[in-house]
C-alpha positions in Angstrom: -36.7 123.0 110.0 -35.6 119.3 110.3 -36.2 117.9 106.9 -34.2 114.6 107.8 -35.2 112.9 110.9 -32.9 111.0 111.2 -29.4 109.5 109.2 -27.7 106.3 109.5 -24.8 105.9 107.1 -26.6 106.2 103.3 -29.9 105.9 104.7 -32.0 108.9 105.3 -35.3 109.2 107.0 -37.1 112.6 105.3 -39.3 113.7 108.4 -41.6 114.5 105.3 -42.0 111.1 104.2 -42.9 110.7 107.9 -45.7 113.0 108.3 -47.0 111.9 105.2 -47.4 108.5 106.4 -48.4 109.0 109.7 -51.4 111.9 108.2 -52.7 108.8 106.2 -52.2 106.2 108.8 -54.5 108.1 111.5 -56.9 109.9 109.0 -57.1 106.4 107.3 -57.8 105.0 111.0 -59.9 106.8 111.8 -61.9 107.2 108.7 -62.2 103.4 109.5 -63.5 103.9 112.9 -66.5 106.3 111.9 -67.1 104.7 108.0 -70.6 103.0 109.9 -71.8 106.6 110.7 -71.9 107.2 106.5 -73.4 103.7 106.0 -69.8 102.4 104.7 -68.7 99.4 105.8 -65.3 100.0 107.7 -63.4 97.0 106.0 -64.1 98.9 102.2 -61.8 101.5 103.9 -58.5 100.4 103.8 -59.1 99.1 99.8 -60.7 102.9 99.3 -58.1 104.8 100.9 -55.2 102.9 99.6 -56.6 103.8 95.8 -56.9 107.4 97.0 -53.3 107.6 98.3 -51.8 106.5 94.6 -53.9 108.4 92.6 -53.4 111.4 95.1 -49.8 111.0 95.1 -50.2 111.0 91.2 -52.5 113.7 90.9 -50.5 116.4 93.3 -47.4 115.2 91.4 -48.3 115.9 88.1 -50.1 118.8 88.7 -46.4 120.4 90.7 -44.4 119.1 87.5 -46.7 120.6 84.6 -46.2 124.3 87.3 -42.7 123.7 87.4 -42.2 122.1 83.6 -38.4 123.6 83.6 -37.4 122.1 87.1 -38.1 118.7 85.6 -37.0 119.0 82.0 -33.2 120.0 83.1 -33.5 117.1 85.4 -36.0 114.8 84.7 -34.6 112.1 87.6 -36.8 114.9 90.1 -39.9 113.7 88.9 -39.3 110.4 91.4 -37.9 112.0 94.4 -41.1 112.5 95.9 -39.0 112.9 99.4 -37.5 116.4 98.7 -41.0 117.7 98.4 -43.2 119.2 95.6 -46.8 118.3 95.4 -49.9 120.3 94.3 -52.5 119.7 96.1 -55.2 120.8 94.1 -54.0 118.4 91.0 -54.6 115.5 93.7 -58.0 116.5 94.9 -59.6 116.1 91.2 -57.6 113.0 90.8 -58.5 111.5 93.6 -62.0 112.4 93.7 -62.2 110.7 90.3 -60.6 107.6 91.4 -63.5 107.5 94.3 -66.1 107.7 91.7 -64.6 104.6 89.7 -64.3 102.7 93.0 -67.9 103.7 94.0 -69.3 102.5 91.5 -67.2 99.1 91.3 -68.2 98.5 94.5 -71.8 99.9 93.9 -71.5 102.4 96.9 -72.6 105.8 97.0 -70.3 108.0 95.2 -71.6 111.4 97.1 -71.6 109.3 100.8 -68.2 108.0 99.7 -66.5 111.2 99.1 -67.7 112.5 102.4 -65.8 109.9 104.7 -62.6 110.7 102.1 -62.9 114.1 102.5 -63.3 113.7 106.2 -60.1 111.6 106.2 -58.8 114.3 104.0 -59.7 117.1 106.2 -57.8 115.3 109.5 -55.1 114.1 107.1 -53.7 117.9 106.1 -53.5 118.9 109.6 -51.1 116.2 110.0 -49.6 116.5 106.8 -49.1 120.1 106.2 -46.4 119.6 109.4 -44.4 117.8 107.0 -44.3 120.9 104.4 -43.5 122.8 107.2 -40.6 120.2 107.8 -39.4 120.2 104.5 -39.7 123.9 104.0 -42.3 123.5 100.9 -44.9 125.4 100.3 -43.4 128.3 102.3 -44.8 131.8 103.0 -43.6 135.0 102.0 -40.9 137.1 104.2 -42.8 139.1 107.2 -42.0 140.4 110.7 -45.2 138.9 112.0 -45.1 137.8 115.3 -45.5 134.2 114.3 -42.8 134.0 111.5 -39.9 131.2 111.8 -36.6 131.1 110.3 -35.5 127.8 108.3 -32.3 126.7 107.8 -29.7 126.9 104.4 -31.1 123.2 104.0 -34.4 124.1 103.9 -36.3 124.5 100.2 -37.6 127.5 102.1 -35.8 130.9 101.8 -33.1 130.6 104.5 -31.9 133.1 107.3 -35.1 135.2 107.4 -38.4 135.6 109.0 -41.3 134.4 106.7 -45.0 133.5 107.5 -45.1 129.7 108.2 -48.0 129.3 105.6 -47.7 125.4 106.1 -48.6 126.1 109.6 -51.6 128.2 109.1 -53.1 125.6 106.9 -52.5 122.7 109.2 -54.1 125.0 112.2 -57.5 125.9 109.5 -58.0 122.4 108.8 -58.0 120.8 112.4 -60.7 123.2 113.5 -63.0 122.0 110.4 -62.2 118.6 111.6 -63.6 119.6 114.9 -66.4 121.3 113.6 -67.1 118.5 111.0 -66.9 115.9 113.7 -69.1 118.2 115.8 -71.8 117.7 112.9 -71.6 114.0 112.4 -72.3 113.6 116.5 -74.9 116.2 115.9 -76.5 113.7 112.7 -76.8 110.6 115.3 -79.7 112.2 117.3 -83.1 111.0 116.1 -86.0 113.1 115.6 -87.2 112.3 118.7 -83.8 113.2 120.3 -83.5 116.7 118.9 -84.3 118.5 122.4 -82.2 115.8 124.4 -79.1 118.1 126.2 -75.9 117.7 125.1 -74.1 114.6 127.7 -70.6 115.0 128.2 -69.9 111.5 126.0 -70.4 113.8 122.6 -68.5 116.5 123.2 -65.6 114.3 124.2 -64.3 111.4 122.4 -60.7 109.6 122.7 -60.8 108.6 119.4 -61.5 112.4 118.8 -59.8 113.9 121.0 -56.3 112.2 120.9 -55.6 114.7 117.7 -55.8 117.5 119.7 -53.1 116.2 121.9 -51.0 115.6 118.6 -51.8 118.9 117.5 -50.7 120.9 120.6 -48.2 119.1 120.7 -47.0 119.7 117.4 -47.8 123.2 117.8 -45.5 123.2 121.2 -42.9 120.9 120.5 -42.1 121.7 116.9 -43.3 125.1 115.5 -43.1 127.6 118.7 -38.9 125.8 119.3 -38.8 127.3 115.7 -40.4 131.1 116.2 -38.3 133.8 116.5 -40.3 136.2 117.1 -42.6 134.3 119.6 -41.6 135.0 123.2 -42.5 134.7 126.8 -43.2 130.5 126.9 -45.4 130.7 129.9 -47.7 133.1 129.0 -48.1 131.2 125.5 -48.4 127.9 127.5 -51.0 129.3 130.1 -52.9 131.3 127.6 -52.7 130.0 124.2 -52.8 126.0 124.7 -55.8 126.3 127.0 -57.7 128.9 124.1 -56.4 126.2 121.6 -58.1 123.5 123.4 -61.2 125.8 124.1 -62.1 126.3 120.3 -61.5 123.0 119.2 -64.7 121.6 121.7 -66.3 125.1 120.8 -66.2 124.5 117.4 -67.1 121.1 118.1 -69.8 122.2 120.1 -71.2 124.0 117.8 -71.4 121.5 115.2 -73.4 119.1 117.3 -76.1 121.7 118.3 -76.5 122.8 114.1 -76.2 118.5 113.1 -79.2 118.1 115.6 -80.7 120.7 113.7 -79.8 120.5 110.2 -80.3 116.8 108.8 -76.8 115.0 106.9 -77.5 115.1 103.7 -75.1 112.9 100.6 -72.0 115.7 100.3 -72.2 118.0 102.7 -69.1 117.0 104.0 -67.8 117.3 100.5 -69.0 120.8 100.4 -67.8 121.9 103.7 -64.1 120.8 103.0 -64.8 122.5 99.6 -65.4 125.7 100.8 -63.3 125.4 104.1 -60.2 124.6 102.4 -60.8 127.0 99.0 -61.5 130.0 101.6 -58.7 129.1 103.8 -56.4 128.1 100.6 -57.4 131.4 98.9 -56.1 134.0 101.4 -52.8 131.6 101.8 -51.9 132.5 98.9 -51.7 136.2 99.8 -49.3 135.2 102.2 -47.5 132.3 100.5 -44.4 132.9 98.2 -44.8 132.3 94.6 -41.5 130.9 93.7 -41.2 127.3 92.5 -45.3 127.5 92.3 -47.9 128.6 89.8 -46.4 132.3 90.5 -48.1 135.6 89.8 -50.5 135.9 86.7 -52.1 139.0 87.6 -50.5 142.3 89.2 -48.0 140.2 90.9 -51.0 139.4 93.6 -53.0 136.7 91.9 -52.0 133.6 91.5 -53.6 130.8 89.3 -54.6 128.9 93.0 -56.7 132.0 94.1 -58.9 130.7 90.4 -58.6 127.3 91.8 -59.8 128.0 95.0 -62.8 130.4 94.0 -63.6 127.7 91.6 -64.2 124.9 94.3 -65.4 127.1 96.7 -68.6 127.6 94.1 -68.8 123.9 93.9 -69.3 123.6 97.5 -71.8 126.7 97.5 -73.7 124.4 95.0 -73.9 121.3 96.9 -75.3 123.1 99.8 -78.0 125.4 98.6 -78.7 122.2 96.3 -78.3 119.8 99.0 -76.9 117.3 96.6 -73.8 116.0 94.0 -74.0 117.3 90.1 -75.1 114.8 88.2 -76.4 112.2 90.9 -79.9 111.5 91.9 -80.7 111.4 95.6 -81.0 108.5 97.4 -83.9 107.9 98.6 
């Protein structure tokens, strides 16, 4: 798409670095602004979520490298330029989820209740960031004549000059609906027992704080992706019908949320475990659609690819934390 924003003599602004600033910015933000709701004191934030953004960055680096070993060792000056693209996401998750774990228990927090505002952060943070794979043209999908399909330009790491699913975009889309859902749960948590039959007041369902990344979502979905569509026509329709059904599942699934939190008591990783399984599910029929090259490629039938193991693997974690109702290895808190 526009993988430099913008050029002035040798300088260049990479509109992936951009997104992937401004996804850790608001999810960091934000993470602030509800931290209370998990018992975490919102000034341990910023120290937490700076930690998790190195080791991240590390961990989704490495991870790209050791699935692309011949990439580097021709040219081993790629390893630093972090700006052309080239993360694995997956390596990041299980570094930075080890990092949290060290700082929780520095700190003497709660590792589980810890890992849930992160993962909410994380959860917010990919729909935001996945805009700047899209930008970059990482991460790409494989060549379709779906409706939805874009075309990138020769500049692009994606394949150039022909229609391919915008993978990037599907991911970014999954994620902010488990935000809304997630945030529908944590509103849903803050009823007391004596609340539980209270109806639902127009103050829940909508939050600024909240609802401001719907507006940057729409609008990213508007301004950026549907400019980019080939195959996508007729604006009006698509703005009459499709940013009002947009809008209408977001509060749905926010909705919905709320009425199973004022049912279902927060327990210490159960936003852990719905990122877990949201993201593994979501990630594992992505890469159906995604194109293997410069990735982990095909190991099976030229269909499976090592992230559909990945995936399955931390979808079962999450299973486990739900039908357990707590973290491996850590005693609940009483």
């Amino acid at each position: 798409m526009h993988p430099i924003l913008a050029e002035i003599g040798p300088i260049k602004l990479y509109t992936y670095g951009v997104f992937l600033a401004l996804a850790f910015i608001l999810s960091s933000e934000y993470a602030a602004r509800v931290s209370e709701e998990l018992r975490i004191k919102s000034y341990d934030v910023l120290d937490l979520i700076i930690w998790v953004l190195i080791s991240g960055i590390i961990g989704t680096r490495i991870a790209y490298i050791i699935m692309n070993i011949g990439d580097y060792l021709s040219d081993p000056l790629k390893i630093f330029k972090l700006w052309e693209g080239g993360l694995a996401w997956y390596g990041g998750v299980i570094v930075a989820a080890v990092t949290v774990y060290i700082w929780s228990k520095k700190h003497k927090k709660n590792p589980p209740q810890v890992l849930d505002l992160i993962s909410l952060a994380t959860i917010l943070g990919l729909s935001i960031g996945r805009w700047g794979c899209f930008s970059a043209g990482c991460c790409y999908g494989k060549p379709t004549d779906f409706p939805t399909s874009v075309v990138f330009k020769e500049k692009s790491l994606a394949l150039a000059g022909i229609p391919i699913h915008p993978t990037q975009i599907y991911e970014a889309v999954g994620m902010f609906f488990t935000f809304a859902l997630t945030r529908g749960l944590m509103v849903g948590w803050k009823f007391s027992e004596a609340e539980k039959n209270t109806k639902l007041r127009v103050k829940e369902l909508f939050e600024f704080k909240t609802d401001i990344f719907l507006l940057i979502e729409l609008l990213l979905l508007r301004l950026y992706y549907l400019w980019y569509s080939k195959n996508i026509k007729f604006d009006l329709i698509i703005d009459f019908i499709f940013i009002p059904l947009f809008a209408i599942l977001f509060y749905f699934l926010k909705y919905l949320g709320i009425t199973i939190g004022k049912k279902v008591r927060y327990f210490e990783g159960i936003i852990s475990a719905i990122f877990l399984i949201s993201y593994g599910i979501l990630r594992f029929f992505l890469e159906f659609l995604r194109d293997p090259s410069g990735l982990s490629g095909h190991i099976i039938d030229n269909l499976i690819t090592l992230n559909h193991f990945i995936s399955v693997g931390i979808v079962t974690f999450g299973l486990y934390i739900i039908v357990r109702r707590q973290f491996p290895f850590h005693k609940k808190t009483q």
